[in-house]
N, C-alpha and C positions, 0 to 999 in steps of 0.2 A: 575577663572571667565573669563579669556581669550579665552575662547577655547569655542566650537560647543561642544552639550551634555544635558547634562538633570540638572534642578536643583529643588530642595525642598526647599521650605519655612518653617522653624521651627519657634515658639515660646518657650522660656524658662526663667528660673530664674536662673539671675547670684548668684553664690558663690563666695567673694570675699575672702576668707578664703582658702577654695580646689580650686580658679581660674577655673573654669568649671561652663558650665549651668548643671541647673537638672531641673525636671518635664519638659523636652522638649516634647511640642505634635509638631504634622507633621501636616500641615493646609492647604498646596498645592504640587502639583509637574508638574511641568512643562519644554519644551523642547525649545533648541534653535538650530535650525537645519540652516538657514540661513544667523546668526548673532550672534555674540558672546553672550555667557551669560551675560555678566556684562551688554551691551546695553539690552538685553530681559527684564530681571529681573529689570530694572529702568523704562521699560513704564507701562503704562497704561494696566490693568486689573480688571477685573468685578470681579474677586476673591478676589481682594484686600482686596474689603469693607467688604467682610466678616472676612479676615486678622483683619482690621482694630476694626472691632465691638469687635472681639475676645478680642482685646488687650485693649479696654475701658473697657471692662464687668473684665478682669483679669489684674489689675494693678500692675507695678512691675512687668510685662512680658518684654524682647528683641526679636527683630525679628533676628533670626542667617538663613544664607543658606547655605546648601551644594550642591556640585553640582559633578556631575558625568559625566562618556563616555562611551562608549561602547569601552573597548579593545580589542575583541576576537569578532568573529561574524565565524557561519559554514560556512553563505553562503560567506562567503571575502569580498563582497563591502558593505556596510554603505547606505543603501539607505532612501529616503524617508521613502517610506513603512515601513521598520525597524523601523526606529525612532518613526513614528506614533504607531506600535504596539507595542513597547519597554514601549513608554509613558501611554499607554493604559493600558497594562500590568500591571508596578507600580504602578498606579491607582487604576485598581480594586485589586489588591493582599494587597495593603497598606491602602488602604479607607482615604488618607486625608480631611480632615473636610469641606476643601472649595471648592474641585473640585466638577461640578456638572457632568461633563461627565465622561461615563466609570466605575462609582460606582459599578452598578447593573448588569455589566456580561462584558464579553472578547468576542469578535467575529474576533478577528486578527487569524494571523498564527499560527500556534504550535510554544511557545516560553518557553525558560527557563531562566531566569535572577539571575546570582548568582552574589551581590552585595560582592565586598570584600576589605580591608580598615575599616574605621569607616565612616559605614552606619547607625549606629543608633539613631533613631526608625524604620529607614525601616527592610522590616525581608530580612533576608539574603536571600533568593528563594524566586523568584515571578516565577512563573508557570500556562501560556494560553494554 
């Protein structure tokens, strides 16, 4: 959560028996390119409320986040534009429940995002 990078907002239910959530949906994903995640992820966002609706409608949900970086890139520098189309990317290939941009189609760069680790629900290729 210290670091520049991307992060998802999960919901799920704990199992205190297996120590693990399950039924985890994916409900946002969002980027923190000039500020660490930890700060990103603690202000204020419009996606929230729909976070938040989520979790009254489904009781006995947590909010868990994972967050990720870009390790490897073709072109070598980490730019702006990257991170916008990275974000964009994950979006439309993942459909989280709360983002309202970037649902309905990819207009970035030709990109290919292999997620590796535990990324899941996200799908391991996201491909603009």
């Amino acid at each position: 959560m210290d670091e520049y990078g991307f992060y998802a907002i999960l919901t799920g239910v704990y199992d205190k028996e297996e120590n693990t959530n399950k039924s985890i949906k994916l409900q946002y994903i969002g980027k923190a390119y000039e500020q660490k995640i930890r700060k990103r992820v603690m202000q204020e966002h419009t996606a929230y409320e729909c976070i938040k609706k989520h979790l009254k409608e489904n009781p006995g949900r947590n909010v868990l986040v994972m967050t990720g970086k870009i390790v490897k890139s073709s072109l070598g520098k980490i730019t702006r534009q990257l991170v916008d189309d990275t974000e964009a990317c994950l979006i439309y290939t993942n459909q989280p429940s709360c983002n309202a941009m970037f649902k309905n189609s990819y207009e970035g760069r030709a990109i290919e995002i292999i997620n590796t680790g535990d990324y899941s629900p996200l799908k391991e290729k996201s491909v603009g």
